[in-house]
PAFI-904589 format. One record per residue: residue number from 1; residue in one letter; x, y, z of N, C-alpha, C in turn; chain. Coordinates in pm, whole numbers. Layout:
<rodrens>
rodren num: NUM	residu: A	npx: X	npy: Y	npz: Z	capx: X	capy: Y	capz: Z	cpx: X	cpy: Y	cpz: Z	chaine: A
...
</rodrens>
This chain:
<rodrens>
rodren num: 1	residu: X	npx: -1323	npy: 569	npz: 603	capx: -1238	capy: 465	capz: 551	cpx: -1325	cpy: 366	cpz: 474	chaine: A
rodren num: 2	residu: X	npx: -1291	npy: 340	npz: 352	capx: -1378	capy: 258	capz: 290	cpx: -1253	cpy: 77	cpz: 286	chaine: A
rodren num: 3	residu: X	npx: -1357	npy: 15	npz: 314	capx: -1302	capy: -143	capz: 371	cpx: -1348	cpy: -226	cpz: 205	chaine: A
rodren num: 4	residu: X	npx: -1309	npy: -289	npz: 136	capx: -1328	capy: -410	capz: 69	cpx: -1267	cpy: -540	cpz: 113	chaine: A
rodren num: 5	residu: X	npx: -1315	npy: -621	npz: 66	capx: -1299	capy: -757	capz: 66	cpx: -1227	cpy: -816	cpz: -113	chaine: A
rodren num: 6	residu: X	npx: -1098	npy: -832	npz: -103	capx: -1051	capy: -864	capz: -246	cpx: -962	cpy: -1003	cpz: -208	chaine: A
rodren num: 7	residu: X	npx: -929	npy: -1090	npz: -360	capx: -898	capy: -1191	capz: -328	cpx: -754	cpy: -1170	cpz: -424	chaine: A
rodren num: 8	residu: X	npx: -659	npy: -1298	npz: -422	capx: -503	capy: -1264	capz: -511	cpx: -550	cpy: -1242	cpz: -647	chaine: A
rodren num: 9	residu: X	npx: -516	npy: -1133	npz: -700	capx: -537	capy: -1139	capz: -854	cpx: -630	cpy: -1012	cpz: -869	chaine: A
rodren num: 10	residu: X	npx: -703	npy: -1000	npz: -767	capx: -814	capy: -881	capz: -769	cpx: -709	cpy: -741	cpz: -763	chaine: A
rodren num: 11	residu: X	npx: -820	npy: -650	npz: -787	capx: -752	capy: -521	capz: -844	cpx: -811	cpy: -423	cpz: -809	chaine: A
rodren num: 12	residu: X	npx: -798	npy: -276	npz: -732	capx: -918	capy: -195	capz: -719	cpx: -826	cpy: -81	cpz: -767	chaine: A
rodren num: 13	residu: X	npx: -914	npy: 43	npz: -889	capx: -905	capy: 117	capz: -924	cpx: -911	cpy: 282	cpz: -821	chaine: A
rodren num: 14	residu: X	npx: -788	npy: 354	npz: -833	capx: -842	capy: 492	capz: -748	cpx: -806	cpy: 643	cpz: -795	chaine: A
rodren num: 15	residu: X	npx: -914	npy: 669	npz: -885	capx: -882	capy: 777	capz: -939	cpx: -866	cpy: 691	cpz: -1106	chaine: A
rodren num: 16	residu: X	npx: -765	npy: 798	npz: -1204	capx: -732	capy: 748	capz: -1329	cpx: -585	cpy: 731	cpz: -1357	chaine: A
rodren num: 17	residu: X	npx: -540	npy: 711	npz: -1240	capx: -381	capy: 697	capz: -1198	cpx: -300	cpy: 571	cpz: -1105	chaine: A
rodren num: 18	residu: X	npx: -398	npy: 513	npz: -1032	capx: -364	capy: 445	capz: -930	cpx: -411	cpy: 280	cpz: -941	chaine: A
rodren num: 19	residu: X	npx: -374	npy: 183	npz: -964	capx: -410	capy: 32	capz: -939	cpx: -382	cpy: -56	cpz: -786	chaine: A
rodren num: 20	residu: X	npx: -391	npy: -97	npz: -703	capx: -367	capy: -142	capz: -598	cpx: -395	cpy: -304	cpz: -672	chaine: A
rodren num: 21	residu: X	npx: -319	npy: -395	npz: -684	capx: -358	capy: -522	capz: -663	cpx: -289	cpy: -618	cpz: -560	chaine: A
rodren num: 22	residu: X	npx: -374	npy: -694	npz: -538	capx: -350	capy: -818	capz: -439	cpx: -273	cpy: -908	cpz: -446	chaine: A
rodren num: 23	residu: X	npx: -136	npy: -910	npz: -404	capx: -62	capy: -1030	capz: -511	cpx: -52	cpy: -1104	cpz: -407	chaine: A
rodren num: 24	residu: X	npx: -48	npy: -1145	npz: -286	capx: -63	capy: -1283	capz: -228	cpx: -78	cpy: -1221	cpz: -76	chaine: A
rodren num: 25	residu: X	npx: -178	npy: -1334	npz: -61	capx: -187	capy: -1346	capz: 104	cpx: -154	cpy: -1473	cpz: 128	chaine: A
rodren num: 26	residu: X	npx: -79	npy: -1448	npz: 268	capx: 1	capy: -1581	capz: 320	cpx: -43	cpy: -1551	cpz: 484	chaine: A
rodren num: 27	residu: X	npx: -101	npy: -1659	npz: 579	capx: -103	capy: -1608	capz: 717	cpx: -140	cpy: -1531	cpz: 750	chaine: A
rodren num: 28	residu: X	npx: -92	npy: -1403	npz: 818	capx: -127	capy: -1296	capz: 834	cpx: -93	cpy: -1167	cpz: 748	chaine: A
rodren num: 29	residu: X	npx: -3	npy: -1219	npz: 658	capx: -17	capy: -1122	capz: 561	cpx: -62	cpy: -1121	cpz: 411	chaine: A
rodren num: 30	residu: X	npx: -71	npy: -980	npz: 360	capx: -147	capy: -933	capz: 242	cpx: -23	cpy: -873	cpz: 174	chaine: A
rodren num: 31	residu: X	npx: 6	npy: -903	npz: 71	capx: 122	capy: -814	capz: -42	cpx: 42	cpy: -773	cpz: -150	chaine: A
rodren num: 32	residu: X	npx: 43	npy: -625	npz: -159	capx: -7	capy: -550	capz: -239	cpx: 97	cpy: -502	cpz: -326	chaine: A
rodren num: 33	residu: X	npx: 38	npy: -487	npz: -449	capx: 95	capy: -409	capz: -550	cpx: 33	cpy: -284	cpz: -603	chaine: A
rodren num: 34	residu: X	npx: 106	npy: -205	npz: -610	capx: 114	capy: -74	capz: -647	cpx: 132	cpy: 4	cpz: -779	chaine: A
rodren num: 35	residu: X	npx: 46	npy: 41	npz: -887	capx: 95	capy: 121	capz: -989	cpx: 37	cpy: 240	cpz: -986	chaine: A
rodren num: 36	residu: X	npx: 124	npy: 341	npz: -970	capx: 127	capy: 463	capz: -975	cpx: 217	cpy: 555	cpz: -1056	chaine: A
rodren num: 37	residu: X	npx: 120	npy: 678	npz: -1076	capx: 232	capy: 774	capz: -1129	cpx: 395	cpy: 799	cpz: -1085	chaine: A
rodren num: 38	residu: X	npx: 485	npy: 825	npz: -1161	capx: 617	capy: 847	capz: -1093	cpx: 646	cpy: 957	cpz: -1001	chaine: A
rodren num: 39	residu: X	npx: 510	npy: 1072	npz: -1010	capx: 542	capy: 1179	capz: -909	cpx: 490	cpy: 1157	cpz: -805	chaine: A
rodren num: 40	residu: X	npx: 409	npy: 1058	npz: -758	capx: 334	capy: 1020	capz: -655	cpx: 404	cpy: 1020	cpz: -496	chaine: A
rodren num: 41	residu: X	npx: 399	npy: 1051	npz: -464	capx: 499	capy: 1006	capz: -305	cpx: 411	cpy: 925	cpz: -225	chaine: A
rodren num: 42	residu: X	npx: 455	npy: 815	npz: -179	capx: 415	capy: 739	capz: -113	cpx: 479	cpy: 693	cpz: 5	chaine: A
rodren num: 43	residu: X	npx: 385	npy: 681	npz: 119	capx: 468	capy: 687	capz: 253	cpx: 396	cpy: 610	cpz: 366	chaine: A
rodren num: 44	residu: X	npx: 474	npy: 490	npz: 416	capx: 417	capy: 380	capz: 462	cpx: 413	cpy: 387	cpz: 612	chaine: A
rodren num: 45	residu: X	npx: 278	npy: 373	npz: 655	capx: 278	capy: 354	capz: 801	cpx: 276	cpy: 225	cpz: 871	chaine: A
rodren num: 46	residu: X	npx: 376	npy: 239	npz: 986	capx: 419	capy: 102	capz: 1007	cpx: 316	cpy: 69	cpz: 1108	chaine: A
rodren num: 47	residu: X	npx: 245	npy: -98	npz: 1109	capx: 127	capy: -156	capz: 1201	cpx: 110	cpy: -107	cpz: 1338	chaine: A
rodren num: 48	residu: X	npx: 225	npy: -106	npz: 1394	capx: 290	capy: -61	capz: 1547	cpx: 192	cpy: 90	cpz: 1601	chaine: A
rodren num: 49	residu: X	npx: 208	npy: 177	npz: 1469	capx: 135	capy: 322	capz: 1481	cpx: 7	cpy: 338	cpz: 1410	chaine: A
rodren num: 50	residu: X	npx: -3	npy: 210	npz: 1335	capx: -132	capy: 263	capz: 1254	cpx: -267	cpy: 315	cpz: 1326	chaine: A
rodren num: 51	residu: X	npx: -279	npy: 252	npz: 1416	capx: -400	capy: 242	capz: 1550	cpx: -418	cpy: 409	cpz: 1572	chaine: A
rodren num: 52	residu: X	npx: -382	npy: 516	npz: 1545	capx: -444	capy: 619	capz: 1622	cpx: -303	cpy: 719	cpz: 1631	chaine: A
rodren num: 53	residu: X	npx: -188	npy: 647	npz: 1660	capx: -86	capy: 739	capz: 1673	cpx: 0	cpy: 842	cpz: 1611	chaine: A
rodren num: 54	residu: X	npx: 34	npy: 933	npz: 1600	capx: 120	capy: 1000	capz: 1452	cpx: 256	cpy: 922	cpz: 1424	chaine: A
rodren num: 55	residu: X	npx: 289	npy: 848	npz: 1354	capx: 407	capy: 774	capz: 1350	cpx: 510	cpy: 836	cpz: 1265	chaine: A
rodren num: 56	residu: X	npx: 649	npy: 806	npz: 1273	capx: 757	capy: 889	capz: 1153	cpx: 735	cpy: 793	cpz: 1053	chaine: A
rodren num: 57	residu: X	npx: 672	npy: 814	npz: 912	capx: 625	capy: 758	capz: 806	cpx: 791	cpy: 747	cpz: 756	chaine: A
rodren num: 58	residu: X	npx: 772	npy: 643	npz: 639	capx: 861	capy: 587	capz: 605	cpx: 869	cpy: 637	cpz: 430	chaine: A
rodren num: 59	residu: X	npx: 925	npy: 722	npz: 367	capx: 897	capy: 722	capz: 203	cpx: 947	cpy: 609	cpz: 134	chaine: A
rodren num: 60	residu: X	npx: 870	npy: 597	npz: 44	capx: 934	capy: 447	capz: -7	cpx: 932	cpy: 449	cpz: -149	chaine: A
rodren num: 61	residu: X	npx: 1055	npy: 395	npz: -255	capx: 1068	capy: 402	capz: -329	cpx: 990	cpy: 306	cpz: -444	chaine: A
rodren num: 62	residu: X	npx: 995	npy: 285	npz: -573	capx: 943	capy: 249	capz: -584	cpx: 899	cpy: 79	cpz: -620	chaine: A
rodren num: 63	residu: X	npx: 1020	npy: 24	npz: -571	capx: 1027	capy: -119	capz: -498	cpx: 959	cpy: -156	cpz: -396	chaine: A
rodren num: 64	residu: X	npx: 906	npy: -48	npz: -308	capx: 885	capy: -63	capz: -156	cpx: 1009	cpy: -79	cpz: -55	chaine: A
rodren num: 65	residu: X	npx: 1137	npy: -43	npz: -82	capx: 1218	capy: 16	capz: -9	cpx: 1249	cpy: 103	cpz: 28	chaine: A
rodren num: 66	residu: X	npx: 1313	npy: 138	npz: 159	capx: 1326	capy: 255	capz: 214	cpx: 1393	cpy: 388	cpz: 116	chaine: A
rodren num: 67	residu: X	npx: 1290	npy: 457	npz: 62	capx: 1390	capy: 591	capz: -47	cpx: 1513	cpy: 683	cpz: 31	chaine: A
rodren num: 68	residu: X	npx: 1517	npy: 664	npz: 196	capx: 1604	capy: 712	capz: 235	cpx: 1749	cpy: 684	cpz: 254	chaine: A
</rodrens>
């Protein structure tokens, strides 16, 4: 697992397809933004399971709402 340290506004590149940026941290949370290809599937693991467990992943559209 590779860990960075980024601040709001920062941006990390993955691959020649993918942008992740930082659009606000508040408290305990971090809101990321996402640009990706449209064939990409993306599927969110919720905090509760992230620790170790296999959790029922969530697909998410490309709002970050549930695609189901």
């Amino acid at each position: 697992m590779l860990i960075v340290s980024r601040k709001v506004g920062d941006q990390i590149r993955i691959g020649s397809d993918v942008v992740v940026s930082v659009v606000e941290i508040q408290g305990g949370k971090v809101r990321l933004g996402l640009d990706l290809p449209p064939d990409l599937k993306v599927e969110r693991v919720d905090g509760a399971h992230a620790k170790g467990s296999h959790p029922p992943h969530k697909a998410l559209d490309k709002q970050g709402g549930d695609a189901r």
